[in-house]
C-alpha positions as CSV (number, residue, x, y, z in Angstrom):
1,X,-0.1,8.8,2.3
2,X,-3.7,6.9,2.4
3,X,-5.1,10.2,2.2
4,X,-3.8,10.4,-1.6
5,X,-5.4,7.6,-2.3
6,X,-8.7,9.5,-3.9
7,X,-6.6,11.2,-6.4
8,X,-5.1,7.5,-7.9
9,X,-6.7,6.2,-11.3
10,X,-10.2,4.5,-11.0
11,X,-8.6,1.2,-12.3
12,X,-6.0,1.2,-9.5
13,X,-6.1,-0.5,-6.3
14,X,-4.6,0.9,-3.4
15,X,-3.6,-1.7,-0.2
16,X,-2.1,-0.9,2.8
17,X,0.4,-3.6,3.8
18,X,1.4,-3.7,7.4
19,X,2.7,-5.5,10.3
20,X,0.8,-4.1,12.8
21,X,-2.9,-4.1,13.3
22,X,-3.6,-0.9,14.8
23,X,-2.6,0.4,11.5
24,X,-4.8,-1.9,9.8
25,X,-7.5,-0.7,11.4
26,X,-7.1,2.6,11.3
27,X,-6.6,2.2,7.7
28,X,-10.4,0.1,7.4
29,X,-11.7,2.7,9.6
30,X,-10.4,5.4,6.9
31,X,-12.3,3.2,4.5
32,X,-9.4,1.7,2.8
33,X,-7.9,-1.5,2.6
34,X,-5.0,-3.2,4.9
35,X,-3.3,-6.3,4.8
36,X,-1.6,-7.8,7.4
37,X,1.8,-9.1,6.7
38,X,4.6,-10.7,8.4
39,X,6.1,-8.8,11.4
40,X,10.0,-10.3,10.9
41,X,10.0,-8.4,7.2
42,X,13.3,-6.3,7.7
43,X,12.5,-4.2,4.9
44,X,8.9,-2.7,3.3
45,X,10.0,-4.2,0.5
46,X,9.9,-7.5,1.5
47,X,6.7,-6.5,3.2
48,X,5.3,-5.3,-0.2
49,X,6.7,-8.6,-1.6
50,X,4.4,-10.6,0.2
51,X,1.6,-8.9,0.0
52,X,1.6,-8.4,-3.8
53,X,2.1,-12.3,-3.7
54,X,-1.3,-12.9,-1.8
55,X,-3.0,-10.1,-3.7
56,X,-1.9,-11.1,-7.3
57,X,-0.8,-14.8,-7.5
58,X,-1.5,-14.7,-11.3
59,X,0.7,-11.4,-12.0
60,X,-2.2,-9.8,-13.6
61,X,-0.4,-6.3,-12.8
62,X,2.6,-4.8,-14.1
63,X,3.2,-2.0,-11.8
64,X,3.0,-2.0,-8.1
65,X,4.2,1.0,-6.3
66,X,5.8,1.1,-2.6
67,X,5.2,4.3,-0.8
68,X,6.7,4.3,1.9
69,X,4.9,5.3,5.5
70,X,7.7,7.8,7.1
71,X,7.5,10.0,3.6
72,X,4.6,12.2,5.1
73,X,6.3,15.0,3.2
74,X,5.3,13.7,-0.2
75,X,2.5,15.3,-1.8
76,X,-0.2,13.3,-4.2
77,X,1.0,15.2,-7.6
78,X,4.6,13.6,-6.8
79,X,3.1,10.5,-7.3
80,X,0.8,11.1,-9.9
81,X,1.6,9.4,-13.8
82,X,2.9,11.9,-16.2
Protein backbone atom coordinates (compact mmCIF):
# COMPACT_ATOMS: atom_id res chain seq x y z
CA UNK A 1 0.00 0.00 0.00
CA UNK A 2 3.11 2.54 0.40
CA UNK A 3 3.42 2.33 -3.15
CA UNK A 4 0.07 4.38 -3.49
CA UNK A 5 1.25 6.85 -1.65
CA UNK A 6 2.35 9.19 -4.78
CA UNK A 7 -1.10 9.25 -6.08
CA UNK A 8 -2.48 10.89 -2.36
CA UNK A 9 -3.33 14.78 -2.35
CA UNK A 10 -0.16 17.15 -2.00
CA UNK A 11 -1.61 18.35 1.41
CA UNK A 12 -1.79 14.85 2.75
CA UNK A 13 0.64 13.13 4.88
CA UNK A 14 1.10 9.59 4.63
CA UNK A 15 2.80 7.56 7.97
CA UNK A 16 3.49 4.15 8.27
CA UNK A 17 2.69 2.98 11.78
CA UNK A 18 4.29 -0.23 12.80
CA UNK A 19 5.50 -2.49 15.46
CA UNK A 20 8.26 -3.85 13.95
CA UNK A 21 11.38 -2.15 12.72
CA UNK A 22 12.26 -4.03 9.79
CA UNK A 23 9.18 -2.54 8.37
CA UNK A 24 10.12 0.76 9.43
CA UNK A 25 12.97 0.65 7.62
CA UNK A 26 12.08 -0.70 4.69
CA UNK A 27 9.44 1.89 4.59
CA UNK A 28 12.47 5.01 5.13
CA UNK A 29 14.35 3.14 2.73
CA UNK A 30 11.26 3.44 0.24
CA UNK A 31 11.53 7.14 1.11
CA UNK A 32 8.51 7.26 3.32
CA UNK A 33 7.85 7.79 6.71
CA UNK A 34 7.40 5.02 9.70
CA UNK A 35 6.55 5.27 13.10
CA UNK A 36 7.19 2.87 15.56
CA UNK A 37 4.45 2.05 17.84
CA UNK A 38 3.72 -0.28 20.64
CA UNK A 39 4.20 -4.02 19.86
CA UNK A 40 1.17 -5.35 22.56
CA UNK A 41 -1.46 -3.22 20.19
CA UNK A 42 -4.03 -6.17 19.57
CA UNK A 43 -5.63 -4.36 16.82
CA UNK A 44 -4.13 -1.72 13.95
CA UNK A 45 -6.48 0.39 15.18
CA UNK A 46 -5.21 0.78 18.38
CA UNK A 47 -1.90 0.99 16.53
CA UNK A 48 -3.22 3.87 14.42
CA UNK A 49 -4.66 5.33 17.66
CA UNK A 50 -1.42 5.97 18.98
CA UNK A 51 0.28 7.02 16.46
CA UNK A 52 -2.21 9.76 15.34
CA UNK A 53 -1.84 10.82 19.11
CA UNK A 54 2.02 11.40 18.73
CA UNK A 55 1.58 12.85 15.27
CA UNK A 56 -1.37 15.32 15.94
CA UNK A 57 -1.66 16.15 19.73
CA UNK A 58 -3.58 19.34 18.74
CA UNK A 59 -6.25 17.40 16.31
CA UNK A 60 -5.44 19.70 13.52
CA UNK A 61 -6.82 16.78 11.12
CA UNK A 62 -10.16 15.66 10.62
CA UNK A 63 -9.64 12.59 8.57
CA UNK A 64 -7.15 9.89 9.16
CA UNK A 65 -7.37 6.75 7.16
CA UNK A 66 -6.23 3.14 8.29
CA UNK A 67 -5.21 0.91 5.47
CA UNK A 68 -4.53 -1.94 6.43
CA UNK A 69 -1.08 -3.99 5.54
CA UNK A 70 -2.63 -7.63 4.55
CA UNK A 71 -5.05 -5.68 1.84
CA UNK A 72 -2.35 -6.02 -1.03
CA UNK A 73 -5.28 -6.48 -3.32
CA UNK A 74 -6.49 -2.94 -3.01
CA UNK A 75 -5.63 -0.74 -5.82
CA UNK A 76 -4.87 3.22 -5.34
CA UNK A 77 -8.30 4.48 -7.26
CA UNK A 78 -10.12 2.47 -4.31
CA UNK A 79 -8.77 4.77 -2.08
CA UNK A 80 -8.79 7.80 -3.90
CA UNK A 81 -11.67 10.91 -2.80
CA UNK A 82 -14.63 11.10 -4.98
Amino acid sequence: MFGAAPSRPRSARFVVACADIEIAEAIERAGGRAMMTDPSHPVGTDRIYEAVSKLDPERRHDVIVNVQGDLRRSSPPSCAPR
